[in-house]
C-alpha positions in Angstrom: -139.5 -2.3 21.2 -138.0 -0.9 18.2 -139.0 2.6 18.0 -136.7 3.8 15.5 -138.4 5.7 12.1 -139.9 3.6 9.7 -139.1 4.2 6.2 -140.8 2.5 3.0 -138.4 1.6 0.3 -137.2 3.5 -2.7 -138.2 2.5 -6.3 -134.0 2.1 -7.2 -135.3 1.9 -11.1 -137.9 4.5 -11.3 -134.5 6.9 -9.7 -136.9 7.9 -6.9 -136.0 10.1 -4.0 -138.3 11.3 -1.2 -139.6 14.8 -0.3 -140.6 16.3 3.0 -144.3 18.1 2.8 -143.0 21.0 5.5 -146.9 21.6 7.0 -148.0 25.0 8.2 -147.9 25.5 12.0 -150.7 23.8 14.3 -151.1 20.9 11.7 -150.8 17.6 12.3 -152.3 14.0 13.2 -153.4 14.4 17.1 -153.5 17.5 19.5 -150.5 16.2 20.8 -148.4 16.5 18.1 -149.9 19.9 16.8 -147.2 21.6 18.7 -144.2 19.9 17.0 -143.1 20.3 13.7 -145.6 18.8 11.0 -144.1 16.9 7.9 -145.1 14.0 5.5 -142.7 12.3 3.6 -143.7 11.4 -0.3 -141.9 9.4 -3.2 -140.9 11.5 -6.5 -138.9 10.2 -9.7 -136.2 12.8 -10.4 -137.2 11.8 -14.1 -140.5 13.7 -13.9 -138.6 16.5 -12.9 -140.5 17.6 -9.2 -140.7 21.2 -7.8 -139.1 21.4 -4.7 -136.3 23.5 -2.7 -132.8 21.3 -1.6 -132.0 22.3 2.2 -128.0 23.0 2.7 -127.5 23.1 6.7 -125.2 21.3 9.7 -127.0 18.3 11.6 -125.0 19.7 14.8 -124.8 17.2 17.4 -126.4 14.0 16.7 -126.7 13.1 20.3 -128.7 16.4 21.1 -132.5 16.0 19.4 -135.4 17.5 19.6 -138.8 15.2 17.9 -140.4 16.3 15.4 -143.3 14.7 13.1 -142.9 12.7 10.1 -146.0 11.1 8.6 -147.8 10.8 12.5 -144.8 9.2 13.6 -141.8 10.9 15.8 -138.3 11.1 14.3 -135.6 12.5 16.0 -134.3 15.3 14.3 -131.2 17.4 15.7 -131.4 20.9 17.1 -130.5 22.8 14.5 -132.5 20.8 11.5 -135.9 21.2 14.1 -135.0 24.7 14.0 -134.3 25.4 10.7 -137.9 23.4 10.0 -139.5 25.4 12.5 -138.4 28.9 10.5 -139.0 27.9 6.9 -142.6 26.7 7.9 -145.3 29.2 6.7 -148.8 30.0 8.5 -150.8 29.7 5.2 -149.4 27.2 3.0 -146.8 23.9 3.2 -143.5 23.8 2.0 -141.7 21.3 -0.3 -138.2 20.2 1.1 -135.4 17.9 -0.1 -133.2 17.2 3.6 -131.1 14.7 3.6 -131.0 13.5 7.3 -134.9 12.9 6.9 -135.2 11.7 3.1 -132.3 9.0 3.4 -132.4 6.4 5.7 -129.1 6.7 7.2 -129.7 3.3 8.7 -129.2 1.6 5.6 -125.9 1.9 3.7 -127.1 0.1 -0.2 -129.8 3.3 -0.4 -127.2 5.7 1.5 -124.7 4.7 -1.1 -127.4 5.2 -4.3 -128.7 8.3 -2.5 -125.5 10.2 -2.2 -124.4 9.2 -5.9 -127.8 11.3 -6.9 -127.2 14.5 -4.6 -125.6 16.5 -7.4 -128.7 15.8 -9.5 -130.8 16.7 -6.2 -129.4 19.7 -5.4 -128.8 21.1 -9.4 -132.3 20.5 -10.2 -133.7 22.3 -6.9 -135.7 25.1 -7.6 -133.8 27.3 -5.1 -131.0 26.1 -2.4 -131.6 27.4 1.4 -128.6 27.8 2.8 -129.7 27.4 6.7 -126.9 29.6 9.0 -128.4 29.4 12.1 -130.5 31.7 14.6 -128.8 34.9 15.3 -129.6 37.9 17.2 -131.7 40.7 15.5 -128.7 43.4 16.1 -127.0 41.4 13.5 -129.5 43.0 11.0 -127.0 46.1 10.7 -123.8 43.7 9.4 -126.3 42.2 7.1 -126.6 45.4 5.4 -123.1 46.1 5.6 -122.4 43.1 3.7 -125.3 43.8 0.7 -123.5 47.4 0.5 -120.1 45.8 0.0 -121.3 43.1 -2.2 -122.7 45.9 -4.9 -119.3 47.5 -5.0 -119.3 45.0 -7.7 -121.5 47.0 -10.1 -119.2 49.7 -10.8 -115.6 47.3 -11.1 -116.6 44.6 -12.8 -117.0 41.3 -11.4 -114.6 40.4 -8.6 -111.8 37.6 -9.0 -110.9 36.3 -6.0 -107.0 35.8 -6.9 -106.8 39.6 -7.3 -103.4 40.4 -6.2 -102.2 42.6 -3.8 -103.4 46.2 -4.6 -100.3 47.6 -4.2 -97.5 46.1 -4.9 -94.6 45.9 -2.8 -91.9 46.2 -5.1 -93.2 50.1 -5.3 -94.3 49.9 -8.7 -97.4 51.1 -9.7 -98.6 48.3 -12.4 -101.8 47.9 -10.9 -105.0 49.2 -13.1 -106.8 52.1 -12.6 -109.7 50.7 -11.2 -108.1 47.9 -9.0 -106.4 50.9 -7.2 -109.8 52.8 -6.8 -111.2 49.7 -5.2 -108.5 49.8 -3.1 -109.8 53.3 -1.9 -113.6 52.3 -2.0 -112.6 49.3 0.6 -110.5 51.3 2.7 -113.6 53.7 2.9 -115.8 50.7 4.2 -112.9 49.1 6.8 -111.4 52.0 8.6 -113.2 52.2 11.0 -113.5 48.1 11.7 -112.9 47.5 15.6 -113.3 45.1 18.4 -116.9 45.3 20.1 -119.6 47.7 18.0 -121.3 50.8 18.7 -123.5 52.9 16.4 -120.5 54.8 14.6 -118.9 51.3 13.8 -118.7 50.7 10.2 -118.5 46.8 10.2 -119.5 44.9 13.0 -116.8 42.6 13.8 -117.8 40.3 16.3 -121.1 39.8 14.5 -118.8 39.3 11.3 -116.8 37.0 13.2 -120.1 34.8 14.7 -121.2 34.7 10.6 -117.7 33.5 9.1 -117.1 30.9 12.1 -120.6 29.4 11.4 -120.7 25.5 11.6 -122.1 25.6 8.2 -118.7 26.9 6.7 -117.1 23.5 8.0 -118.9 20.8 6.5 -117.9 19.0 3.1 -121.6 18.9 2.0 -122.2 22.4 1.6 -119.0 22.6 -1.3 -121.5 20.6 -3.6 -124.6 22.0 -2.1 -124.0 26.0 -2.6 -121.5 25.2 -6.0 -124.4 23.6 -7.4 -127.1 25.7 -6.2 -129.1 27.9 -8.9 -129.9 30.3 -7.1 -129.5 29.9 -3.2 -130.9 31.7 -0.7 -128.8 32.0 2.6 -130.9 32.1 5.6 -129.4 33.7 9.1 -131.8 34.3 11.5 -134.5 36.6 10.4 -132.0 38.4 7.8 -131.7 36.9 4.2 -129.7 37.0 0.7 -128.5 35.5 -1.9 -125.0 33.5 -1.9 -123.9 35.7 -4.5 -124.1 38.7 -2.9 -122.7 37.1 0.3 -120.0 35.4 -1.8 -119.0 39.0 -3.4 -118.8 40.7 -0.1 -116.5 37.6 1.4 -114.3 38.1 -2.0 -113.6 41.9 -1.4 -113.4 40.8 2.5 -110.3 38.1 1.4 -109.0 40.6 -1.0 -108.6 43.2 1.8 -107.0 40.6 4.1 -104.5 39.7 1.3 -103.7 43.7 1.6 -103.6 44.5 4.7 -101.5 41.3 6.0 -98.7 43.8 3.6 -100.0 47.6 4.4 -100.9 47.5 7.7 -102.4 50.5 8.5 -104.5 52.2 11.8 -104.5 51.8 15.5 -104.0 49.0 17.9 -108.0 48.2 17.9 -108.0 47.6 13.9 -104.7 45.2 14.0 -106.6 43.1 16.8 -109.5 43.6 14.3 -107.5 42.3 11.0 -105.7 39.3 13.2 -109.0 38.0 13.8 -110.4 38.0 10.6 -107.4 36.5 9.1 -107.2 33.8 11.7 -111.1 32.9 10.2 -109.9 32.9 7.0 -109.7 28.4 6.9 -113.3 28.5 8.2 -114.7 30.3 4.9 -111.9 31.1 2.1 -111.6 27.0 0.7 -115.5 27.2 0.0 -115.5 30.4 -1.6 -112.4 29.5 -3.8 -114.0 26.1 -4.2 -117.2 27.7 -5.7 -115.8 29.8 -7.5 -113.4 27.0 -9.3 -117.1 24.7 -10.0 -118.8 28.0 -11.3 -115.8 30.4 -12.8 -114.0 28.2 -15.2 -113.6 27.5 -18.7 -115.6 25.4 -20.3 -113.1 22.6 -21.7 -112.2 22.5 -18.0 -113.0 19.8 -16.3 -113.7 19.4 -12.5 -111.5 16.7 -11.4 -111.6 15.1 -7.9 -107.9 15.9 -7.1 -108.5 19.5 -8.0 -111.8 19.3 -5.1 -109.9 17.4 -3.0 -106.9 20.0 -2.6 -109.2 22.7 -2.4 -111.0 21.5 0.1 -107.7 19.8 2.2 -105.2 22.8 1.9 -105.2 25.0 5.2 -108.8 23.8 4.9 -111.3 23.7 8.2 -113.7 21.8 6.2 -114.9 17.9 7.9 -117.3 14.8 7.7 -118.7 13.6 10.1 -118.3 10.4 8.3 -114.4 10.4 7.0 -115.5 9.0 3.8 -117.3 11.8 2.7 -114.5 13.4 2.2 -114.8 12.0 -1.2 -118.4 11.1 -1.6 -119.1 14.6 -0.3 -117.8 15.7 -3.7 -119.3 13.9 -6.1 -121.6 15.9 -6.7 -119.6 18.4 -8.5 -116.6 16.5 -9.7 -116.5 15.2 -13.5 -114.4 12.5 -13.7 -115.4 9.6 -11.2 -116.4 7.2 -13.6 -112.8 7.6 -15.5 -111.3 7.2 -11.8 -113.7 3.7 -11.5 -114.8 5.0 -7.9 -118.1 4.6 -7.0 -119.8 5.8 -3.5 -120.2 2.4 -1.2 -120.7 3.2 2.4 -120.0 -0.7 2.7 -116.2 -0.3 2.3 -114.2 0.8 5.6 -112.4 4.8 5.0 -109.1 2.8 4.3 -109.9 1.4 1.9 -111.8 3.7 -0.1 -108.7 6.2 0.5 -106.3 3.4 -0.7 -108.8 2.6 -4.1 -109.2 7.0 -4.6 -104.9 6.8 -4.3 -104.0 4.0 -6.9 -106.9 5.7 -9.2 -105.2 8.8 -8.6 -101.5 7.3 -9.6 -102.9 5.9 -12.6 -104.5 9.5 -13.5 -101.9 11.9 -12.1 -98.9 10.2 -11.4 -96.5 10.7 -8.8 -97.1 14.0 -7.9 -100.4 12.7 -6.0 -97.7 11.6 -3.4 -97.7 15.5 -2.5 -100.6 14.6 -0.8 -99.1 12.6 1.8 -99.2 14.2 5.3 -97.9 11.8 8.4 -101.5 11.5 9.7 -102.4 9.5 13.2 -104.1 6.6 10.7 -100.3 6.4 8.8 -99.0 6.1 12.7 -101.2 3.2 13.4 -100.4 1.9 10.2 -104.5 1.7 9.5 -103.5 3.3 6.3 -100.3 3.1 4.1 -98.3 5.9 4.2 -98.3 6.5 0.6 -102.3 6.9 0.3 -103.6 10.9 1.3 -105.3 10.5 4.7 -108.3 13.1 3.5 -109.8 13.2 6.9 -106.8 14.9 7.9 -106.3 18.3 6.7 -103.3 18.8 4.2 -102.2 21.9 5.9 -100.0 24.4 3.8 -98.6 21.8 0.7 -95.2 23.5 -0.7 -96.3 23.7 -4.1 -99.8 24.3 -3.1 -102.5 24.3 -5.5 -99.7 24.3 -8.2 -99.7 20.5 -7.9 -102.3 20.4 -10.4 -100.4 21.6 -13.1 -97.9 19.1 -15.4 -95.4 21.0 -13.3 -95.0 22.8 -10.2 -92.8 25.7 -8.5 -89.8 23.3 -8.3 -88.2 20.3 -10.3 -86.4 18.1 -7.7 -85.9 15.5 -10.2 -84.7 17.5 -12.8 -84.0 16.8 -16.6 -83.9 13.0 -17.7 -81.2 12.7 -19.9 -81.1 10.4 -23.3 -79.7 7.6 -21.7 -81.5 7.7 -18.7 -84.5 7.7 -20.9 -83.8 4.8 -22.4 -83.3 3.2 -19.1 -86.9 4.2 -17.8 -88.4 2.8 -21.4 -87.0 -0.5 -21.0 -88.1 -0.2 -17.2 -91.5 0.4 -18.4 -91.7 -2.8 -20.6 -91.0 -4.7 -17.6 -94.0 -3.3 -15.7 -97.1 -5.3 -14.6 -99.7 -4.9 -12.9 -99.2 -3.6 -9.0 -101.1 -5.9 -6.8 -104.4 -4.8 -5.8 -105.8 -7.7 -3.8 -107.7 -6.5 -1.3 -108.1 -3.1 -2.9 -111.9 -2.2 -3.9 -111.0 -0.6 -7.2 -108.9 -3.5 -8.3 -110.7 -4.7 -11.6 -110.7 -0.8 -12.8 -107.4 1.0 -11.9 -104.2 -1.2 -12.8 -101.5 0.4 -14.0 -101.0 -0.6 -17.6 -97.2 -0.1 -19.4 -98.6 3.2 -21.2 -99.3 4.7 -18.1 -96.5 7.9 -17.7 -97.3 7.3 -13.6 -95.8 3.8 -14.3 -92.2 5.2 -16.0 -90.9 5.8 -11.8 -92.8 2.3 -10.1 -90.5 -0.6 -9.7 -90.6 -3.4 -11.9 -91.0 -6.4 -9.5 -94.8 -6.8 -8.5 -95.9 -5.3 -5.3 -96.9 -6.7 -2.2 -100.5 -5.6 -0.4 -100.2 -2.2 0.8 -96.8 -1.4 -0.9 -95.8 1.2 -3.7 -92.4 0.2 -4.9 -91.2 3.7 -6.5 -87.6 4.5 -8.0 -85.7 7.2 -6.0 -82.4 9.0 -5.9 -81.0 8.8 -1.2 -80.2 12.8 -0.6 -79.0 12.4 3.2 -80.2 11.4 6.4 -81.0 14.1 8.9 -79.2 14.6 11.9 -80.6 17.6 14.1 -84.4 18.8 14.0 -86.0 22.5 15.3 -88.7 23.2 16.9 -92.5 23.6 14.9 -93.7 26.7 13.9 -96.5 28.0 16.3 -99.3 30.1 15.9 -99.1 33.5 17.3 -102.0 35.0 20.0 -101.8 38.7 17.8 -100.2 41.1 15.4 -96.7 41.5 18.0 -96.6 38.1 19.5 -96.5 36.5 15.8 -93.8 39.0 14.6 -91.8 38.0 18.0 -92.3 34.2 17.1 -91.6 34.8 13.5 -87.9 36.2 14.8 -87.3 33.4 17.0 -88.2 30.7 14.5 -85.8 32.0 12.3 -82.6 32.2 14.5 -83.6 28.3 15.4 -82.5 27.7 11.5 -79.4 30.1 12.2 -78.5 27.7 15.1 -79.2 24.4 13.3 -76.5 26.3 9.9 -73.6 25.7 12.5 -73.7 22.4 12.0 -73.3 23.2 8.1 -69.7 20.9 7.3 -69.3 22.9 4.3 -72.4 21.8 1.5 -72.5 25.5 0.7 -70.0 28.3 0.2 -70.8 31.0 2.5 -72.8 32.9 0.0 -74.9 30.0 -0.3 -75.2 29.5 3.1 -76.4 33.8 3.5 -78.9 32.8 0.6 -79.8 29.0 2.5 -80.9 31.2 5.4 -83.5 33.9 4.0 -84.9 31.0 1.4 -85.4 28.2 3.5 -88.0 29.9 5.7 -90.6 31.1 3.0 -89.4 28.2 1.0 -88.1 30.1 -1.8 -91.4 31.7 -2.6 -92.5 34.6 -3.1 -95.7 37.1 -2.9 -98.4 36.4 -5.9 -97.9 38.2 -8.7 -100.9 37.1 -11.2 -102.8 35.2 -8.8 -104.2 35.3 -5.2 -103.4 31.8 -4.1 -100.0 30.8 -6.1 -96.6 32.1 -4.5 -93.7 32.3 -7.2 -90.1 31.9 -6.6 -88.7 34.3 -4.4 -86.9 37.4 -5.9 -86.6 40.5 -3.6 -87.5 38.7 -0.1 -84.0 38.9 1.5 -84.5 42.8 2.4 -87.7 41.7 4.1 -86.0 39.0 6.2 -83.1 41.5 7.2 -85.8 43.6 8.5 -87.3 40.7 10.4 -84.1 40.3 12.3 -83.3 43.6 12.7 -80.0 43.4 10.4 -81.6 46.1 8.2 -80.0 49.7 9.4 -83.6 51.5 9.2 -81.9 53.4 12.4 -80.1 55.5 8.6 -83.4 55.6 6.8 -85.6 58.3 7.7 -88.4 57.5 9.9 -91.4 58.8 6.9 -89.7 56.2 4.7 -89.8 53.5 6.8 -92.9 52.0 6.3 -91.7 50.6 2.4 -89.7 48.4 4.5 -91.6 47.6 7.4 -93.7 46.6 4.5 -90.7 44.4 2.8 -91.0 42.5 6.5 -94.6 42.1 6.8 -94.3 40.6 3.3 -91.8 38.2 3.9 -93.9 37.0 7.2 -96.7 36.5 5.1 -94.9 33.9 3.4 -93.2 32.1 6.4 -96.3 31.7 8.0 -98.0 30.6 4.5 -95.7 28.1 4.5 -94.0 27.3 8.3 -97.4 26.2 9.5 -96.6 22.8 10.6 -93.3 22.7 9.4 -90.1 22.8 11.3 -86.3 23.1 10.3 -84.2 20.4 9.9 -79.8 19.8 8.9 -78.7 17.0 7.7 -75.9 14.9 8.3 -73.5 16.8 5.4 -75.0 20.0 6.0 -78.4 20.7 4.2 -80.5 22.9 5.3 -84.6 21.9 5.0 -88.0 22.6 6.0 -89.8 19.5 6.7 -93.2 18.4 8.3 -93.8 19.0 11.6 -93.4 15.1 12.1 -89.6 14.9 11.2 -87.2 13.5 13.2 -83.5 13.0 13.2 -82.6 9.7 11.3 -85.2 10.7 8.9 -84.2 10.3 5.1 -84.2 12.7 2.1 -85.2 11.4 -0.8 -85.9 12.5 -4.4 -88.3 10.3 -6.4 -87.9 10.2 -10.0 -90.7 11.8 -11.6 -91.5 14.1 -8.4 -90.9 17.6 -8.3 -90.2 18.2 -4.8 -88.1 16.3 -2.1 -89.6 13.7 0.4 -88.9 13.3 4.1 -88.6 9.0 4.2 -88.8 7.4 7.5 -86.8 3.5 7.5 -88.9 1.1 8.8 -85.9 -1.8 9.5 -86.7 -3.7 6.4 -84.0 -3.3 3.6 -85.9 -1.0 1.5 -89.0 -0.3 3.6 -90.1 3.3 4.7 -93.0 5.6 5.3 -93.7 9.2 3.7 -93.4 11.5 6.6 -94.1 14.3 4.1 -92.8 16.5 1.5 -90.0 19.0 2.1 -87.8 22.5 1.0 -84.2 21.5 0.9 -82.2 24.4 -0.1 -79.6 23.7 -3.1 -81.9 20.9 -4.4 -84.7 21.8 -5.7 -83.8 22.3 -9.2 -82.3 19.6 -10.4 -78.9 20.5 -9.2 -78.5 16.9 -6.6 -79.5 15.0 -9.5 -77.1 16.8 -12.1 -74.2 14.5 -9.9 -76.1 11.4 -11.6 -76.8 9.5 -7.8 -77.5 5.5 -7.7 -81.3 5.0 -8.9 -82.8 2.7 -5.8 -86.0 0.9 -5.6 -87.7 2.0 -2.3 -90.6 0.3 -1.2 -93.5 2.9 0.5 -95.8 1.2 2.9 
C-alpha cells in the first residue's frame, strides 16, 4: 500500500506554484486529526501575483518526522518544519505559506527542476520572508535585546560596511575617521564585559550568542537566496522576533569587532576564551552576511555572477546541500547570468556532471583563473570528477587570492608579462583551436570554446579527450620534502604555541635550500612564505594586500624580537605586530602545509601535497599550481593552488622556460 502524499499536478504553462492554507489550531477534517497541524494545499499562477509569506527554515533530519495534515491526508513533515507550523499558526485566523518541502513534490525531479528555477520569483514576490531559527529558551529574550541595541548604533554612524578595516591601524597611524574611531569606543562600551556563562551584570550573553550564530539555519545554501531576496524578512527565534536587518547590522559591528580584536587584544582570561569562540563561529554566519550584502549593496551596472556566489559561499564557508547540486541550483535565485552560462537546473543529471557542464561554462566566461577553484576533493580522489572541474560540495577553504579571483587580476602574476613574440605565438595558437570535446557533457550544444574566446589563448591546440583539459604550462620543479598541516588551535595560547611550531617546520624544510636564494632571500623566503606574502586589509575587510611591514611581527612570533630592551608599557605595539601577522598565517595556513622542492623553493601548498608533486605555472594563471603525474606522458591532476616564494611575479618566467602541453584530468 502506497501511502506516500498525493500531489495533483502543476499547470507548467499557467507558471503555477502551490500554497499552504496554515489553519488555526483545533481545525481540521476528523477529531483525530484536530490535534495535528491543519493545512490545505491550493494552486496559484505567480502571474496573478498571490498574497502570501515565503518560509526560509532547515528541514533537519529527514529520517526524524512528526505528521502533520495536508488536505485530510498525513504527510510527514520533519521536526523542525512541524514546529515552525505549529508557531506561525494563529487562534483566529489561517495563514498563507509558500514551503518548499510541502509545495514541491520532491518525488518528482521534471517539477523539482521547474520549481527551483522559479524560487527567486517565489521568494522576491513574497509579501514578507520568515526566517524560522528554531525554538529557544525564553532567557534568550535579554541577548535579543542586546542585539536590537547594537543594531541601532547604526543611526548615529551611518550605515555599516562590513569590509570596514581595522579600527586602528597597526602601523600606529591614526588615518582612521573620526567617527570610525568613536565606534570603536561605542563597541568597546557594549563588549567589555562579554564572558563565558551569563549573569545579570553580563553585557552580552555569550553562550546564548553562540547557540543563535551556530544555528542550523546559518548552514544551508537555500537561505543565501532566501534572506538576499527577501523584502522585508522577519527572523523568528523562539518567542523573540526582528527584522534581518537589524540582526544583519548587529552581526556586521559583531564581525567588525572580531576583525579588531584578533589585533588589540584586550581584557582578562574569561573575554579571550570569549573572543576565541566567537571567531571560531565566524564560517557558520560571516559568508551569508557578506553574501547578502554583495546581492543587496552593489552597484547597479554590477551584475551578480554565479562565480562571484559560488566563492562567497565556498571560501572558509560552513554553508551545505543536502543535495550536492544545490550548490548551484541553490543560487539561482539571485545570480544574473545563467542563461549567458547555458545552465539550466535538471535534477535529472548526476552532481558530476552538472559540476563538469558549470566548469567548461565557467572557462568559456572567466578563463583560467576558474582553475583557482580546484581543491583535491575525495570525488577528484575517486576520480568521479576531473580534477580540473571545482568540487562545490567541498568547501574551498582559504583560496590564496581569495575573493580577489574575481577581478581581471589578482594579488600575484605567476605568469607574468607576454612578450611580442610570445604573443604572436599564442595568436597563431589560437587559430588552431577547435572545439574541446564535450561528449558526454550536459552543456555541450551551449558552451564550446570558440577562437575569440581569451580563455582559449592558454588550451592546447589538439582536440581533447572526455574528461581532459589540455592547458599550456611552464614545469617549475618537482617537490622533494613536505611538512606537516596547519591545525587548529583549542584557544588564544594553544594557537599562538602552534603558530610557533608551524613556522620552525618551514625553518627545518630551508636546510634543504641548495642555494635558489641568496641568504637575504632566504631571511625574506622564511617570514613571506607563511602569510603568503599578504598582508592586513587596508581598504577592505576581506582582501589581504602584499605584505609590507609583517617581518617585525614574525620576529616577535619566534621570539627573535629583543622586547626583553623595550620597555614593558610599550610592548603591546608589538605584541600587536605578532597578533597581526598570526592573523594572516592562520587566514591563510588553514589546510595548507610547507613544502621544498628539489632545487630549493620554498612553498605553501594544499594540505594534500606530497613529495613528487609538480610545480607548475599555467600560462594565463596568476598563481602557481601543485600537479600530481598520473604515469601517462603528459597526464596529471590539480592537487591545488600554491605560494612559492621568488615566483610569484613573473620572475621564473622572465628565464623564458619550454612552453609544454599538459593534459588535466
Amino acid at each position: 500500500m502506497d501511502l506516500r502524499f498525493k500531489y495533483n499536478p502543476l499547470n507548467v504553462e499557467r507558471h503555477e506554484i502551490r500554497l499552504l492554507k496554515l489553519l488555526s489550531p483545533g481545525s481540521g477534517p476528523s477529531p483525530a486529526k484536530s490535534a495535528l497541524v491543519n493545512c490545505t494545499l491550493e494552486h496559484v499562477s505567480l502571474d496573478e501575483i498571490p498574497e502570501y509569506q515565503a518560509l526560509s527554515y532547515v528541514w533537519g533530519n529527514p529520517a526524524l518526522t512528526s505528521p502533520i495534515c495536508v488536505d485530510g491526508q498525513i504527510f510527514e513533515a520533519t521536526f523542525n518544519l512541524e514546529a515552525a507550523l505549529r508557531h506561525l499558526r494563529k487562534k483566529d485566523a489561517s495563514v498563507t505559506l509558500w514551503v518548499d518541502a510541502v509545495c514541491i513534490d520532491q518525488s518528482n525531479n521534471v517539477e523539482k527542476s521547474d520549481q527551483v528555477q522559479r524560487m527567486g520569483d517565489i521568494y522576491r514576490n513574497a509579501s514578507e520572508v520568515v526566517i524560522w531559527l528554531g525554538q529557544t529558551k525564553q532567557e534568550h529574550s535579554k541577548l535579543w535585546a542586546q542585539l536590537k541595541e547594537l543594531s541601532h548604533l547604526s543611526a548615529g554612524t551611518g550605515a555599516l560596511e562590513l569590509n570596514i578595516d581595522h579600527l586602528v591601524d597597526v602601523d600606529g597611524k591614526e588615518t582612521r575617521a573620526p567617527w570610525l574611531l568613536g565606534l570603536n569606543l561605542e563597541l568597546q562600551k557594549v563588549f567589555e564585559t562579554i564572558t563565558i556563562g551569563y549573569s545579570d551584570e553580563d553585557t552580552l550573553l555569550i553562550e546564548p550568542l553562540l547557540k543563535l550564530l551556530m544555528q542550523p539555519w546559518w548552514s544551508r545554501i537555500w537561505v543565501v537566496q532566501e534572506a538576499s531576496l527577501a523584502m522585508p524578512a522577519r527572523v523568528v527565534w523562539g518567542s523573540n522576533e526582528m527584522y534581518w536587518g537589524e540582526l544583519w547590522s548587529a552581526l556586521g559591528y559583531i564581525a567588525t569587532w572580531l576583525h579588531f580584536q584578533s589585533i588589540h587584544l584586550m581584557g582578562d582570561e574569561s573575554y579571550h576564551k570569549a573572543f576565541f569562540s566567537l571567531e571560531r563561529s565566524q564560517q557558520f554566519w560571516v559568508p551569508l552576511v557578506g553574501a547578502w550584502e554583495r546581492v543587496n549593496r552593489r552597484s547597479d551596472d554590477k551584475k551578480v555572477k554565479l562565480i562571484d556566489m559560488l566563492l562567497q559561499t565556498s571560501v572558509t564557508s560552513a554553508l551545505t546541500a543536502t543535495d550536492p547540486r544545490d550548490r548551484i541550483y541553490g543560487l539561482f535565485g539571485i545570480v544574473e547570468d545563467a542563461d549567458e552560462l547555458g545552465i539550466k537546473v535538471d535534477y535529472s543529471q548526476s552532481v558530476e556532471s552538472i559540476y563538469e557542464g558549470v566548469a567548461r561554462a565557467l572557462l568559456r566566461t572567466e578563463g583560467l583563473k576558474m582553475l583557482q577553484c580546484c581543491q583535491y576533493s575525495a570525488r577528484h580522489r575517486s576520480g568521479t570528477l576531473p580534477s580540473w572541474v571545482p568540487d562545490w560540495s567541498s568547501s574551498l577553504r582559504q583560496l590564496l587570492d581569495g575573493l580577489r579571483i574575481l577581478l581581471p587580476s589578482g594579488v600575484y602574476n605567476a605568469s607574468g608579462l607576454i612578450d611580442a613574440r610570445e604573443a604572436r605565438e599564442l595568436e597563431k595558437l589560437k587559430q588552431r583551436i577547435g572545439k574541446l570535446n564535450f561528449q558526454d557533457s550536459p552543456l555541450s550544444s551551449q558552451v564550446s570554446l570558440s577562437p575569440d574566446d581569451s580563455a582559449a589563448t592558454t588550451l592546447a591546440s589538439e582536440e581533447s579527450k572526455p574528461g581532459i583539459l589540455p592547458i599550456l604550462a611552464a614545469r617549475v620543479d618537482s617537490i622533494l620534502a613536505v611538512g606537516g598541516a596547519w591545525e587548529e588551535a583549542n584557544d588564544a595560547i594553544d594557537g599562538h604555541i602552534r603558530d610557533m611550531l608551524w613556522v620552525e617546520e618551514l625553518e627545518q624544510l630551508a636546510e634543504k635550500s641548495k642555494g635558489v636564494y641568496s641568504e637575504a632571500a632566504k631571511d625574506e623566503a622564511l617570514w613571506r612564505t607563511p602569510i603568503a606574502d599578504r598582508g592586513l586589509p587596508r581598504l577592505t575587510y576581506i582582501w589581504f594586500t602584499r605584505a609590507t611591514t609583517e617581518a617585525m611581527g614574525h620576529d616577535v612570533l619566534m621570539g627573535r624580537f629583543p622586547l626583553d630592551k623595550i620597555e614593558e608599557a610599550s610592548r603591546s605595539f608589538y605584541y600587536q605586530k605578532s597578533r597581526a601577522y598570526q592573523k594572516i598565517l592562520r587566514a591563510f595556513g588553514k589546510g595548507r602545509r610547507f613544502f621544498v622542492t628539489q632545487t630549493g623553493y620554498l612553498g605553501l601548498g594544499p594540505d594534500s601535497v606530497e613529495a613528487g608533486d609538480e610545480v607548475y605555472i599555467i600560462s594565463g594563471a596568476s598563481i602557481p599550481f601543485v600537479l600530481r603525474p598520473t604515469g601517462g606522458s603528459r597526464s596529471y591532476k590539480i592537487i591545488g593552488e600554491t605560494y612559492v616564494h621568488g615566483i610569484m611575479d613573473g620572475e621564473f618566467m622572465q628565464k623564458r622556460p619550454e612552453m609544454t602541453t599538459v593534459d588535466l584530468c
